[in-house]
C-alpha positions in Angstrom: 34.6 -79.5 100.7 31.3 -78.2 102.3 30.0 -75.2 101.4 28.6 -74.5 105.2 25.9 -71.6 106.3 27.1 -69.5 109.2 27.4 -71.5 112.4 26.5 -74.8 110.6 28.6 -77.9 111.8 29.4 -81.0 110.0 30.7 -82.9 112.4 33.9 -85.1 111.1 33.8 -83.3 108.0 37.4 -83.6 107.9 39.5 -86.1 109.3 43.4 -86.4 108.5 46.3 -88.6 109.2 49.4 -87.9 108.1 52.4 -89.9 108.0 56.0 -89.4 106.0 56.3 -92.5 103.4 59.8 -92.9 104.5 58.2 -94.0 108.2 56.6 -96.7 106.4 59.2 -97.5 104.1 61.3 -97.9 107.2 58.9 -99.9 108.7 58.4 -102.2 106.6 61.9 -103.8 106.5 62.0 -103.9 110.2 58.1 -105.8 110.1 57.8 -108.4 107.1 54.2 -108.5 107.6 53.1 -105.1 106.6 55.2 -105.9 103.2 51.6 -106.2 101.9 51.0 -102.2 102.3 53.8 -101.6 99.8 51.3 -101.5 96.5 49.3 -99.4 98.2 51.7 -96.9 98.9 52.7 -97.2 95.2 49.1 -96.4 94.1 48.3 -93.9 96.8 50.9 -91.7 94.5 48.4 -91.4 91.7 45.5 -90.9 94.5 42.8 -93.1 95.5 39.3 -92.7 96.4 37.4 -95.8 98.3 33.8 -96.3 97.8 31.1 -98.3 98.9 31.3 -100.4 101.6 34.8 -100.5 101.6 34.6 -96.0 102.1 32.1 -96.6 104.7 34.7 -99.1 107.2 38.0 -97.3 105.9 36.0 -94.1 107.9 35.5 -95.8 110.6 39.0 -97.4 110.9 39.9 -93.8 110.8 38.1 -92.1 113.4 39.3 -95.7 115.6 43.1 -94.3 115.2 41.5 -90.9 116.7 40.1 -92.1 119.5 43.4 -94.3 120.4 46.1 -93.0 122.2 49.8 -94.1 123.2 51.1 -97.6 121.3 47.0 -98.7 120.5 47.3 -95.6 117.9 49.9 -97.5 115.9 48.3 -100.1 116.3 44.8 -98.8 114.7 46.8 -97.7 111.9 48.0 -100.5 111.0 45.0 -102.2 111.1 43.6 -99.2 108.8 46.5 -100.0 106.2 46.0 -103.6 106.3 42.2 -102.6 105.5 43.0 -100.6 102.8 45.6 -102.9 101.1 43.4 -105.2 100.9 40.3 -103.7 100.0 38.6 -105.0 96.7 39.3 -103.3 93.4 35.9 -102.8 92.9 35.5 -100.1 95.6 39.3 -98.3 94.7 39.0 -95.7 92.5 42.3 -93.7 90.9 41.9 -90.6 91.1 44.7 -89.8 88.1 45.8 -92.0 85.5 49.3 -90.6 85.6 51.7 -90.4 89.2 52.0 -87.7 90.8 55.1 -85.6 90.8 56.7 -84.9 94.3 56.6 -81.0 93.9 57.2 -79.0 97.3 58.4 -75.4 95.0 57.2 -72.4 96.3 56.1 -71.6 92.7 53.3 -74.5 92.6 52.2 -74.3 96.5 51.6 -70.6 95.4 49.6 -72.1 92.9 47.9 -74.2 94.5 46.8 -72.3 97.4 45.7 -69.2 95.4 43.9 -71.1 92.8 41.9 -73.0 95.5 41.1 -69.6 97.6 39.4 -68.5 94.2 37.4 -71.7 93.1 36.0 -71.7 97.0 35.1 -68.0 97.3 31.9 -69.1 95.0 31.1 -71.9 93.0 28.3 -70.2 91.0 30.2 -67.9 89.2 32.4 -68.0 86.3 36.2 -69.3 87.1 38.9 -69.0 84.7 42.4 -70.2 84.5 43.1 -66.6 83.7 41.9 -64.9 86.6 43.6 -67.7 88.6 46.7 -67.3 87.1 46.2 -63.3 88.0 45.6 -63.7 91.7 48.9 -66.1 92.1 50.8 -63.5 90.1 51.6 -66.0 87.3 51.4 -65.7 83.9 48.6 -68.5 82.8 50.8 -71.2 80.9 53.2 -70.9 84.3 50.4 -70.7 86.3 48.8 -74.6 84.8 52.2 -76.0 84.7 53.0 -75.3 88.8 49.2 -76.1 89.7 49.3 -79.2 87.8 52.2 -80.4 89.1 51.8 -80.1 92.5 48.2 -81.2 92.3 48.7 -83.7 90.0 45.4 -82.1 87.9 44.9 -79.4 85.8 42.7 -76.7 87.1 39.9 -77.1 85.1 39.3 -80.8 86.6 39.5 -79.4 90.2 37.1 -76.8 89.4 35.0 -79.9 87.8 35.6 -82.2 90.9 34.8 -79.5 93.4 32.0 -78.5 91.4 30.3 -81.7 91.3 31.4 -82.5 94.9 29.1 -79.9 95.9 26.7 -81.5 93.9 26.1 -84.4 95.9 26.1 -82.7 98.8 23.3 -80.7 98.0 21.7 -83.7 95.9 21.9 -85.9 99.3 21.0 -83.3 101.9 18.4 -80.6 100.2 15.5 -81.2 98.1 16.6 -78.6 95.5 15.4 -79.6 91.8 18.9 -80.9 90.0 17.9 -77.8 87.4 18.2 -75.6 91.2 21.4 -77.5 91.8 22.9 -77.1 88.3 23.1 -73.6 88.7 23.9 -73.5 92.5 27.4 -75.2 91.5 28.0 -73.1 88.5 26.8 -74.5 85.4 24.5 -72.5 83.2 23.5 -75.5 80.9 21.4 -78.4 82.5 22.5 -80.8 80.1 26.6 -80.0 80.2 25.7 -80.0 83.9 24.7 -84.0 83.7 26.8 -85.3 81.0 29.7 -84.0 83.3 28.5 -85.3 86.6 27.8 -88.5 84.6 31.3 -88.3 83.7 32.3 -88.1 87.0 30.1 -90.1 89.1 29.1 -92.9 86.5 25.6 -92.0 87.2 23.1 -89.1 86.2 22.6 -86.4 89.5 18.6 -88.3 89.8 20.0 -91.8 89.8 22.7 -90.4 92.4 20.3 -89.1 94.7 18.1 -92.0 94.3 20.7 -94.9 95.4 22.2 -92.2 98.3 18.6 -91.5 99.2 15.9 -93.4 98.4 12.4 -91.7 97.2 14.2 -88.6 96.1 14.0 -86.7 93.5 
């Protein structure tokens, strides 16, 4: 999530594949040797974020399976999932501690999709779960129990994750004081601000920009 000025380009911002689990599933029995992707389609249910080095191939891997056409594709995507199934724990981060529920319902894509379209439309002002709940027509406790379970979060700890997403952006690509970038994201109080990104990053916002980008600050 890039919050992008008018005509600004991030080239490869975003960059999805997307394949039915059953294709895999049925893959597998049919090709013993991708038996080790199993556990991480397992895990992938609760979400997983790579990091480090391990981030910085997995990307590449990605865009590979882009650039292939024909059988090579499959091909590149297996080699992605061997990758990933085998990447060290270290650099594999879950995302929630609890699985995700397999909710297509109108009710929580509703959810989902109106709550979102309010958190992006500006990150510096005040979001509730009210006025959420208002725009998807829902009352609020119906409103947290369809987002959460299609999302597999509650909407306060999008709001959070967005929030300090656009953190380190801004902490990696501007010079903006982190006091500048506190409130650019939303929070009024400095030190909520970094007890919350510490929280979420396991870091402070100067130590982030300082391993990201050395000499910042």
């Amino acid at each position: 999530m890039s919050d992008l000025a008018p005509g600004e380009v991030v080239v490869n911002r975003d960059v999805v594949i997307q394949l039915h689990p059953d294709w895999l599933r049925d893959s597998i029995k049919v090709i013993p040797e991708l038996t080790e992707v199993t556990g991480l389609l397992e895990m992938s249910q609760r979400g997983i974020e790579f990091v480090g080095e391990a981030g910085r191939q997995a990307a590449e891997l990605i865009e590979d399976v882009g650039r292939c056409t024909g059988v090579a594709r499959i091909g590149a995507l297996y080699t992605l999932l061997a990758f990933l199934a085998r990447a060290p724990e270290s650099e594999m981060l879950r995302i929630n501690s609890t699985w995700i529920a397999d909710s297509t319902s109108k009710e929580s894509v509703a959810a989902v999709e109106a709550g979102l379209a309010y958190i992006l439309q500006d990150l510096r002002r005040p979001i509730t779960t009210q006025r959420a709940a208002e725009l998807a027509y829902m009352s609020q406790p119906s409103f947290s129990k369809h987002f959460k379970r299609a999302s597999g979060l509650t909407f306060t700890e999008v709001v959070r994750r967005l929030r300090i997403s656009q953190a380190c952006r801004l902490l990696v690509s501007t010079d903006l004081k982190v006091a500048r970038i506190c409130e650019e994201v939303g929070y009024t109080n400095l030190s909520n601000f970094n007890r919350q990104f510490l929280a979420e990053k396991g870091v402070t916002p100067r130590e982030y920009r300082q391993r990201q980008r050395p000499g910042g600050i």
